[in-house]
C-alpha positions, 0 to 999 in steps of 0.5 A: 449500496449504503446510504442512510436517511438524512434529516432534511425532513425534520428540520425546525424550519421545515422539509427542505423541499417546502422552505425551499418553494417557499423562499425568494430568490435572495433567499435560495441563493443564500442557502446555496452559498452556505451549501457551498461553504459547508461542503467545502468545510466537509472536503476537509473533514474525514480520515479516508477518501470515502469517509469524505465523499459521504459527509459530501453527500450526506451534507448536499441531501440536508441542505437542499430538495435533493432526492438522492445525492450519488458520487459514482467512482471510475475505474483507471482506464474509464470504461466502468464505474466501480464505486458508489457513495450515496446519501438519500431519502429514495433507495436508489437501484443501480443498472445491473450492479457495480461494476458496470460499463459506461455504455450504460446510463444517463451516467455513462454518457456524461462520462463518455462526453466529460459534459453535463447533463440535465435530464428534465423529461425521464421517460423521453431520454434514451439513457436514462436507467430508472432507479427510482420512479419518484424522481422527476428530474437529474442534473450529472456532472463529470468530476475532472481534476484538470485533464482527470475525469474520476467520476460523476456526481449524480443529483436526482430530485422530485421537483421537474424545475428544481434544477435552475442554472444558479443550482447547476453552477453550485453543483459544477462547483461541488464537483470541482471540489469532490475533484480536488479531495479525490485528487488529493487523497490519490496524491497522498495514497501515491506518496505513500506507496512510494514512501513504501517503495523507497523503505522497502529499497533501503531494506535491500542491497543493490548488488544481490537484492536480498536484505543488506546490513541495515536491515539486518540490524533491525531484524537482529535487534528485533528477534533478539527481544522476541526470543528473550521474551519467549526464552528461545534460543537465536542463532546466527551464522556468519558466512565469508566467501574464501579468497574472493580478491583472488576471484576477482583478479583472476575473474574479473569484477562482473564474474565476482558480481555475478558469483555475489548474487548467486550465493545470495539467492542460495542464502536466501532460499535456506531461510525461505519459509521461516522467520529467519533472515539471509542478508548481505552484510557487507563486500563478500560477507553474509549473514543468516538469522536463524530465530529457534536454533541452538548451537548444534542446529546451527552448525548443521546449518552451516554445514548444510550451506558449506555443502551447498556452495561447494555443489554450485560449482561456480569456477575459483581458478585462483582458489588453493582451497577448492576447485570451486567456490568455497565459503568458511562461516562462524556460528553462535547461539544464544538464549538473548537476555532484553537487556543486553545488547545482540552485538554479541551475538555478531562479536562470537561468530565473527571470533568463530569465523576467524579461526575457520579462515585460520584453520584453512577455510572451506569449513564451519567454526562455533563460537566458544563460550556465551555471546551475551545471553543466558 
């Protein structure tokens, strides 16, 4: 548990408990209007939700006689507190460690009821669990955004009547406001991990569920400026399934499907383990990224992938190639230089990849001469 001293007790006025027994009425309530403005300006301030709750409590503490000021966090499904923010001039034990069950503590059942408590006579309530014997009384109140209950703002003081209805009513107000920061940080960290998800979704194609074409032009560019830098060699392998118009006639469409996501797991699982990249790159094309390859390792490659194509045995009764499903494939390497563009890199396989199919398919082609690189 982290807190740290606030400096109620050096203010010019005064400790914060005398100024405040001291004040009249109209006084007191100005001080706990300014309370109130200053921790709704707080709920504002901080970059994370954490952050936020502390400069709450942190404020409430340097404000007020409040002896130890606590937000004390709920997991999902409402059965333990799992987070404590504090600020306070008492160290403050909590009942067994976080987390624990709200069947424990004065905590706990206001949790469990979602209702207010004020503890006036410590020793006489059934729930108390004493985390400091100077405190002499405590006011708990549930931190519900709408239906939500996200937690319990715990307020103990070393005054027995400190906490009068007009406090009680800024404290419900302060927890209205903790609510609202907290619900606001949960929306935007949900937005985010949508935005996440959604990123992550356009990466991937729908049929096979490995990268599609956009994610591989990203990869391509990227890696291409990575091995330019470490003057590495990149290679990339440009596979095509032989005569997949005929499978799908003869097949049918969900038999072409089902044969699209066969080999893309097949790809897939080449590159597993390494910085390379197996995607869809678009109907029955795909392609591998193989960063640290040079021609002759991405030839084996690709005939390593031939082969294990051939092994998958899936049926190509209108294949005049092979019994089975077939792939022809064009490779080029490279050395990329930064300022020339990786496209040249596709262009080479793509060349190489055409006289495979000329040559009869079912087979491996490299690409002739230097796409673009050193």
């Amino acid at each position: 548990m982290a807190g740290a001293p606030t400096s109620w007790e050096t203010s010019d006025s005064g400790p914060i408990h005398v100024r405040w027994t001291e004040r009249d009425a109209s006084d007191r309530h100005a001080m706990l209007t300014a309370l109130l403005a200053l921790v709704s300006s707080e709920a504002l301030q901080g970059e994370t939700l954490e952050a936020v709750l502390q400069r709450i409590v942190d404020c409430v503490v340097a404000q007020l006689p409040v002896t130890i000021a606590s937000i004390i966090l709920l997991d999902d499904a409402h059965t333990h507190f799992v987070q404590e923010v504090w600020a306070g001039e008492l160290e403050l034990e909590l009942p067994g460690g976080l987390p624990w069950p709200v069947e424990i503590g004065a905590a706990g059942r206001c949790a469990r009821s979602g209702e207010a408590q004020l503890i006036t006579n410590l020793q006489a309530d059934p729930d108390y669990v004493a985390g400091n014997r100077a405190v002499k009384s405590e006011y708990l109140v549930p931190i519900r955004h709408r239906d939500r209950l996200h937690g319990v703002l715990n307020l103990e003081s070393t005054q027995e009547a400190f906490f009068t209805a007009e406090v009680r009513a800024v404290f419900d107000a302060i927890a209205l406001q903790v609510a609202g920061a907290i619900h606001l940080a949960r929306v935007v960290r949900e937005l985010e991990l949508a935005n996440a998800r959604l990123q992550q979704l356009s990466m991937r194609d729908g049929l096979t569920g490995i990268a599609n074409r956009r994610c591989f032009d990203e990869q391509l560019s990227r890696q291409w400026q990575r091995q330019a830098l470490a003057g590495q060699w990149l290679a990339l392998v440009l596979v095509d399934i032989d005569l997949f118009k005929p499978l799908n006639d003869a097949c049918g469409h969900l038999h072409g499907d089902d044969c699209l996501r066969r080999l893309a797991q097949l790809f897939s699982a080449f590159v597993e383990g390494t910085d390379g990249l197996a995607a869809r790159y678009g109907g029955e094309e795909f392609v591998l990224l193989l960063p640290g390859h040079d021609l002759r390792q991405a030839r084996r490659a690709g005939e390593q992938l031939r082969r294990q194509v051939l092994a998958c045995a899936l049926p190509h009764p209108a294949s005049p190639v092979a019994a089975h499903v077939s792939v022809s494939a064009g490779v080029s390497a490279v050395r990329p230089i930064a300022q020339r563009a990786p496209t040249s890199l596709i262009v080479c396989a793509d060349r190489a990849l055409y006289r495979a199919k000329l040559r009869g398919r079912n087979r491996v082609c490299v690409a002739a001469g230097r796409p673009g690189g050193a």
